[in-house]
N, C-alpha and C positions, 0 to 999 in steps of 0.2 A: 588479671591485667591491671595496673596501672591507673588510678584514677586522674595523676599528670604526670606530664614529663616536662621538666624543668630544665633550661636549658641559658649555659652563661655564653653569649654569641661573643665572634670575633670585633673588634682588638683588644685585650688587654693583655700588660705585662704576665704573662704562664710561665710565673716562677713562685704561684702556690695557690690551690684550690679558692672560688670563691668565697669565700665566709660567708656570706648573704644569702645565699642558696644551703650552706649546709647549715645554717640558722632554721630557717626556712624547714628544711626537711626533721630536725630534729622535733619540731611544736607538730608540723603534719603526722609525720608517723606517731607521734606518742595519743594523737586523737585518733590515730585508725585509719590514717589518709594512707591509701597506697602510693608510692611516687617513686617515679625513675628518673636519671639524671642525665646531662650529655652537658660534657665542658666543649664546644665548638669552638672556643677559642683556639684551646694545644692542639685538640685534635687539625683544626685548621691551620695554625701555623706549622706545625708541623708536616702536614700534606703538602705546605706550600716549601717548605724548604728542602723535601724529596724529591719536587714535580720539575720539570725540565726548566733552566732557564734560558733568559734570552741573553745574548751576547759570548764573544767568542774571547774575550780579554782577559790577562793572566790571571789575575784577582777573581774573576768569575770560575776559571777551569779550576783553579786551584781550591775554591771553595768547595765547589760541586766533588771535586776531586775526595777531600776531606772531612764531608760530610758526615759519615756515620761514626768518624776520627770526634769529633768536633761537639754533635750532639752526646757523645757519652763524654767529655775533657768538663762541658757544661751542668754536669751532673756529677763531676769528683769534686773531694776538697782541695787535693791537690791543686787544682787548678788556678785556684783564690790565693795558693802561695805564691804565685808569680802574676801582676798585677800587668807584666805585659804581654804571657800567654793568654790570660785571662781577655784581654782588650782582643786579642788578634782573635781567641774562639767569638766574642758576639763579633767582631766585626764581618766573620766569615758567614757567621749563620744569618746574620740582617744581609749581607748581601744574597744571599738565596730567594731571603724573602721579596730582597727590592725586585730581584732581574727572573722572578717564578714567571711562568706565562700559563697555567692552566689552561687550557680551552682554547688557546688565540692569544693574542695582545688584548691590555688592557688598555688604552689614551687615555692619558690624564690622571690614574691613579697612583695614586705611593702610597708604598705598604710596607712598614717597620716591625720589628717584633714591638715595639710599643707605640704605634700609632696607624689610623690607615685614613687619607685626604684624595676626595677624586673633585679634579678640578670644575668638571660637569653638577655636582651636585654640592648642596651644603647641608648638613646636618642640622642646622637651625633654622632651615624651611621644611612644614608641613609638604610643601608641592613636591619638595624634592624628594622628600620621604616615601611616599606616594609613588614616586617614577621608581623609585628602589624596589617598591613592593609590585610594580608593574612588571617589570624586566628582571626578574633577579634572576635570570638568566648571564648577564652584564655584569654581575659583582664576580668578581676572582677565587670568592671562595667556596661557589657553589659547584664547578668541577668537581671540587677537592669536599664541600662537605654533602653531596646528595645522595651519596650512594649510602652514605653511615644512616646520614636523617631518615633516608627509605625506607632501610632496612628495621634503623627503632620504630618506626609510625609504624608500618605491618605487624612488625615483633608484637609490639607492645599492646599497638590499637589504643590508646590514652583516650581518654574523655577530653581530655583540654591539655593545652601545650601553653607554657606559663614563662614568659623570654624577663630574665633580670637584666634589666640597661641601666648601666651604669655612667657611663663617659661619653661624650659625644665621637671617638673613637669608633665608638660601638653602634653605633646608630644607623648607618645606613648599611651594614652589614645588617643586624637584626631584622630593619625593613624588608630588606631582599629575604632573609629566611623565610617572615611573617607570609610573605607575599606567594613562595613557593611552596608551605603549607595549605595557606590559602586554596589556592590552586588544585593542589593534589589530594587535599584532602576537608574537602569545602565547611562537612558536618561537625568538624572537629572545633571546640571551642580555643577562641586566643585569647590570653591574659597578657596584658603587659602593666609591669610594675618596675623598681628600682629606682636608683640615688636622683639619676637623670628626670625619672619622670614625673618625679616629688618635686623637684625644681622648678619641670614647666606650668607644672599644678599651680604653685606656688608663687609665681613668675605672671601668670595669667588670668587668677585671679584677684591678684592686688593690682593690676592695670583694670581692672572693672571690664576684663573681659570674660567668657564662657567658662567656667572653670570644664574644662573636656577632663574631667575625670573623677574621683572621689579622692575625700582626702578624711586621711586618718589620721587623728588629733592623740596625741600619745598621753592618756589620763595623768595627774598627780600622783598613781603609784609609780612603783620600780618596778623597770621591765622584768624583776623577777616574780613580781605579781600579777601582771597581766601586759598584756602587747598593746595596749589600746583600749579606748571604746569601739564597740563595733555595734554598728547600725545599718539598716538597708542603705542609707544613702551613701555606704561607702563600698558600693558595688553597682555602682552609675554607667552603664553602659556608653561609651563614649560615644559624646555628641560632636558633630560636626566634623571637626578635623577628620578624624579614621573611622567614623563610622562604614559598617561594612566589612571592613582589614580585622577591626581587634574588636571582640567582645566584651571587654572589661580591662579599665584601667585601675591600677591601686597605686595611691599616692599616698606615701607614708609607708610605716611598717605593714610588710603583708600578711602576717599571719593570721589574724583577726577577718580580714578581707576571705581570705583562700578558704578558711576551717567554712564560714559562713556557706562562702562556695558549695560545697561541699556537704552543709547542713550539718555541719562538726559542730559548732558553738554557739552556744546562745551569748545574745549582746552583752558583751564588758565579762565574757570567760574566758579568757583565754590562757594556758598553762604552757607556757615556754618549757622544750625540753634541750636536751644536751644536744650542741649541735653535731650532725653527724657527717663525716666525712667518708663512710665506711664505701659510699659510691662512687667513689673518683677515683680515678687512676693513679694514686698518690705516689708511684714510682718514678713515673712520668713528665713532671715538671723539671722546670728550667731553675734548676737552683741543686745545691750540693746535700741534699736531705730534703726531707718533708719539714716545710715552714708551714705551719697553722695561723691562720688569723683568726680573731676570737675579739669581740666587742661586747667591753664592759660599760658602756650608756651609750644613749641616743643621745644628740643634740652635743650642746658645749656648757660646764657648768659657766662659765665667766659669760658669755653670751651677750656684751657690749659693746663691740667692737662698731665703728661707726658706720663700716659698710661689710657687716656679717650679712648673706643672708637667710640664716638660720633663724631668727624670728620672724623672718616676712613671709617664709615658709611654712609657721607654725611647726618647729622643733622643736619643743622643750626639753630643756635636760633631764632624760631619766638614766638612774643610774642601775644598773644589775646590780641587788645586794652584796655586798663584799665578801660574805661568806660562801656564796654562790657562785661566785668569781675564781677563789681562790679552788672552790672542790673541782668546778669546771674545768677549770685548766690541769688542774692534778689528773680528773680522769682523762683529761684528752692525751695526756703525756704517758700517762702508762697504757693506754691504747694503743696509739700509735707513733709512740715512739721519735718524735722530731727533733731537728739538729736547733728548732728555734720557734720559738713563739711570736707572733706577731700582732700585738696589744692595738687594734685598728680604729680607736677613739679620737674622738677631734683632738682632746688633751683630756691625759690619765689626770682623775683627782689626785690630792697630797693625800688622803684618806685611804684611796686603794694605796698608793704607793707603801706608803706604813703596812697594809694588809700583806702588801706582799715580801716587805722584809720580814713580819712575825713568818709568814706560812709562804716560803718561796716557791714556785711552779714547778720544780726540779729543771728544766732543758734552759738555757739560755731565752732572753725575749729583748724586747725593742718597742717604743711606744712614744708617741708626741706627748710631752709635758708643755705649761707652759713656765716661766720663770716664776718662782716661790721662793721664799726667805731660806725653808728650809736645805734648799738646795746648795747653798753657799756654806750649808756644813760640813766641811770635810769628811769627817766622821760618817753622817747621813748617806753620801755618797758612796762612800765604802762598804756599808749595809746593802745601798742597792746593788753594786758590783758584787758582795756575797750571795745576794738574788738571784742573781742571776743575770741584771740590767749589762747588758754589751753595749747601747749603744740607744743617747734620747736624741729623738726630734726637738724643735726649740724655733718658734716662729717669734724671731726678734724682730724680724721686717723695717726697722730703722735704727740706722746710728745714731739722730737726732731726736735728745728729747723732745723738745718740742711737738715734731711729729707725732713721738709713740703718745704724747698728753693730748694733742686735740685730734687722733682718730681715736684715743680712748682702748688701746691697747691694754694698759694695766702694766706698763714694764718698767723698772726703774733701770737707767743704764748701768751706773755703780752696781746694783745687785745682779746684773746679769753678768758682767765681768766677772765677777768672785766664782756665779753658778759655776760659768764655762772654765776657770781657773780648777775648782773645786772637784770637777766630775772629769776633767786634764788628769789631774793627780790620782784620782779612785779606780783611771784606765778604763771610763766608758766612753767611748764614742761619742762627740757633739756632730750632729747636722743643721747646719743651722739655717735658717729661712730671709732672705732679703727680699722686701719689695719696692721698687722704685717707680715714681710717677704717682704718687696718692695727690688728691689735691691738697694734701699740704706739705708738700717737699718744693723744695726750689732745688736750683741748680749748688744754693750752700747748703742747704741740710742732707742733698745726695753726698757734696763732697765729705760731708762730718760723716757719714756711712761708711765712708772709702777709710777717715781716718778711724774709725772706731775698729774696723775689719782689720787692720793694716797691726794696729797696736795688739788686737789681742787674737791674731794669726799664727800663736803657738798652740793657742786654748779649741782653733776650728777646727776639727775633724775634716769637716763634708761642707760644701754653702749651695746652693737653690740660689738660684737668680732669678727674679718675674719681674715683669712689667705689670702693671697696677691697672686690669679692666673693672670698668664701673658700673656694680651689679645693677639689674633694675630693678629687683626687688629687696634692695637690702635698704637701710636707713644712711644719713649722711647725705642724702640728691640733695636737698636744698639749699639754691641759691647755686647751684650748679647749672650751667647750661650745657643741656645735653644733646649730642650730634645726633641730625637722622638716621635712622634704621630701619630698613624694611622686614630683616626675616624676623618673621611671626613666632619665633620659637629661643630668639634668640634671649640669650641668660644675660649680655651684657652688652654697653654702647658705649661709642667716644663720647665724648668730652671736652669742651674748651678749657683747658687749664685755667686758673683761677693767678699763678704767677707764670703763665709761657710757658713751662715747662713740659712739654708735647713729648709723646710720642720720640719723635726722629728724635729730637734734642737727647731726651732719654738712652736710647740705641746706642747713639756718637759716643757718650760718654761711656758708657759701660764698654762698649767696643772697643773704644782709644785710651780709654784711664783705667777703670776700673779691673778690666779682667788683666788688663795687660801689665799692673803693676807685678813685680816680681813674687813678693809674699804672699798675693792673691791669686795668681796662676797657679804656684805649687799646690795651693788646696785644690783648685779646680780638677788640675791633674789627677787627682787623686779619684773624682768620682766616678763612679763606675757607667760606663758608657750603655744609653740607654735602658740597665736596672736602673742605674742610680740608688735611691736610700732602700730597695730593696733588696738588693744586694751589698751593700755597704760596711752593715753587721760583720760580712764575712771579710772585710778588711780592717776592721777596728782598729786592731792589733796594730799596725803600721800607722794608722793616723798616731802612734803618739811619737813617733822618729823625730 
């Protein structure tokens, strides 16, 4: 039997296995941990787009009609040839998911293939999390996931049941699971860990409040040396908040936390192995091939941004040896064979980049860079497109120097022009990242955004649009006046702008000017509805028309 069962809950985008989980299980099993898996995400969206829906309207009959048409059209490549079948399959399949009624009506919730909001509750209150693990009878996906979860807890009988949360998406989904484990199976130990709950660690105790959970400080080696220090006090039973629900929180990398669990590792050994995807359903995903995600460092090497908050978190950048990087991904590609690699670093260093021109990965890949000198070499560019590189992320986040100078971006505009010019011409993929509302944008440094987008709108692939919330554990608050807040969980708060520049003002603009100018809608057009940049790769090709 199983010593866990690890499990990635509903919502995230299941268009490719967790990476974090099969990180995770590669360092477990190579120390002897027993472990089984359950992706409740697919498995759940998927239940929900077979289960009956509600409403009788063409669009609904027609989906339901097309359904098992639709789910296999989302898994050909053919599909990605035509950019407006492509729109019509997710449109059909997110409508299954919106108008599913498992069990009854749900009031108040909406549920996307990539997101899920029930007006009743918020994810960034402990209380409401609480009512989730109360009633998780009340969440939509427990119809649809209890007969599976049953059957593994009986199957398996695990010692502990170990929930990755990653997005606030996820959240009071994974509460409702915790809750009906709970319930059913009282003796059973809960772990919860991931991106989210590193955050609220993080988040809770730089407000000088309880840190409710343990937090794992990732050593000055490379995560190909060790995953952390590990110490008892990063197995801290949670206090307060969920005491009772979860028996351990792990904040930070988990493997150090888990092996200790387990009485795998003594403090500060921890031996990262190859991460394994051999337990997922890899057929199964929402995407035209097995897409691999694979992290080569924690944290961000640049890590200065004015309001990251990856330092207030305690991230620091470790990077996985580059030679470890490059075998990594070689064996995962002749293992299993994928149409794409999925490089899932805040920003790939210039250092792997060079690693991966000498020693390419063989399958195509994708990965967030940030702007580097180097990039504006044509040449250079051309090497990475021999790589394999299809298609970089690129967080410019303002048109205005100004701006990228006092949030402390690191961007120069001239060199990011040439970049996006440069990797135009090599036929990789640009996605590029805007953000508007920082407190140091006004209403003209958005407009020099609109023009900087506008002039070099042959060079965009793909654009991200955000509005600019202000972390409360990031750096930059001072001299900020910040709006009240009451959930106790929450990652971010208003803000009195510093020049007017609010909110609504923000929306109007981007609503009336910005998206609506001609050169800027074509890109938009182009992005893939609800994947977005994770499906993106698979249109590259046409961003350069």
């Amino acid at each position: 039997m199983p010593s866990i069962l690890l499990i990635h809950p509903p919502v995230a985008k299941a268009c490719e296995p967790p990476g974090g989980i099969a990180a995770l299980l590669g360092t477990l099993e190579r120390a002897g941990v027993d472990c089984a898996v359950l992706d409740l995400n697919l498995e759940g969206l998927g239940g929900l787009i077979r289960a009956d829906v509600a409403g009788d309207d063409a669009w609904t009959r027609r989906a339901a009609r097309h359904r098992d048409r639709n789910l296999d059209a989302i898994r050909r490549r053919e599909t990605y040839d035509s950019p407006d079948r492509y729109a019509r399959v997710v449109a059909d399949l997110n409508r299954l998911v919106e108008r599913s009624v498992p069990g009854g009506s749900s009031p108040g919730i909406r549920i996307s293939l990539a997101n899920y909001q029930d007006d009743r509750l918020a994810p960034t209150r402990s209380r409401d999390l609480l009512r989730a693990a109360e009633t998780p009878e009340a969440n939509p996906f427990l119809p649809v996931l209890a007969p599976r979860l049953t059957r593994a807890m009986e199957t398996l009988q695990p010692s502990a049941v170990g929930f990755s949360l990653n997005y606030l998406s996820q959240a009071l989904c994974t509460f409702a699971l915790i809750g009906f484990i709970r319930r059913r199976w009282p003796n059973t130990a809960i772990l919860l860990g991931g991106g989210l709950v590193t955050s609220w660690s993080g988040r809770l105790a730089k407000a000088d409040e309880p840190l409710t959970g343990c937090e794992l400080k990732p050593s000055s080696e490379s995560v190909g040396a060790t995953s952390g220090d590990v110490s008892r006090d990063a197995l801290k039973t949670l206090d307060g908040l969920f005491s009772g629900l979860v028996d351990a929180v792990i904040s930070g990398p988990g493997e150090g936390p888990l092996l200790q669990w387990f009485d795998k590792a003594a403090p500060g050994k921890v031996r990262p192995g190859l991460p394994d995807y051999g337990l997922f359903p890899l057929n199964d995903y929402f995407a035209p091939g097995l897409i691999l995600p694979y992290a080569a460092s924690r944290g961000c090497y640049w890590n200065r941004c004015a309001f990251c908050p990856e330092p207030a978190e305690g991230n620091r950048y470790a990077p996985v040896g580059r030679g470890r990087v490059v075998d990594d991904l070689r064996t995962l590609a002749e293992r299993h064979r994928p149409v794409l690699l999925h490089l899932v670093d805040n920003a790939l260093s210039p250092a792997l980049l060079d690693e991966l021109i000498r020693t390419p990965p063989g399958p195509p890949w994708y990965g967030f860079v940030r702007f580097f000198p180097r990039l504006a070499d044509p040449e250079y560019c051309r090497a990475l497109r021999r790589a394999g590189c299809v298609m970089l992320k690129l967080g410019l986040e303002s048109g205005s120097q100004a701006v990228l100078d006092r949030e402390n971006k690191g961007v120069d505009l001239a060199l990011a022009e040439r970049v996006l010019e440069s990797l135009r011409a090599a036929g990789i993929a640009r996605y590029v990242y805007l953000l508007f509302g920082t407190p140091s944008e006004s209403e003209f440094e958005a407009r020099a955004t609109l023009e900087f987008t506008v002039r070099n709108s042959r060079a965009i692939s793909f654009l991200n649009l955000a509005l600019f919330n202000l972390p409360l554990a990031g750096r930059g608050r001072a001299g900020l006046e910040v709006l009240p807040y009451d959930d106790d969980l929450s990652l971010y708060a208003g803000f009195q702008h510093p020049e007017g520049w609010d909110r609504p003002l923000v929306r109007r603009f981007l609503d009336r000017e910005f998206r609506r100018h001609p050169a800027i809608a074509a890109i938009l057009r182009r992005d893939p509805p609800l994947f977005t940049s994770n499906h993106a790769p698979f249109f590259g090709e046409r961003s350069e028309a």
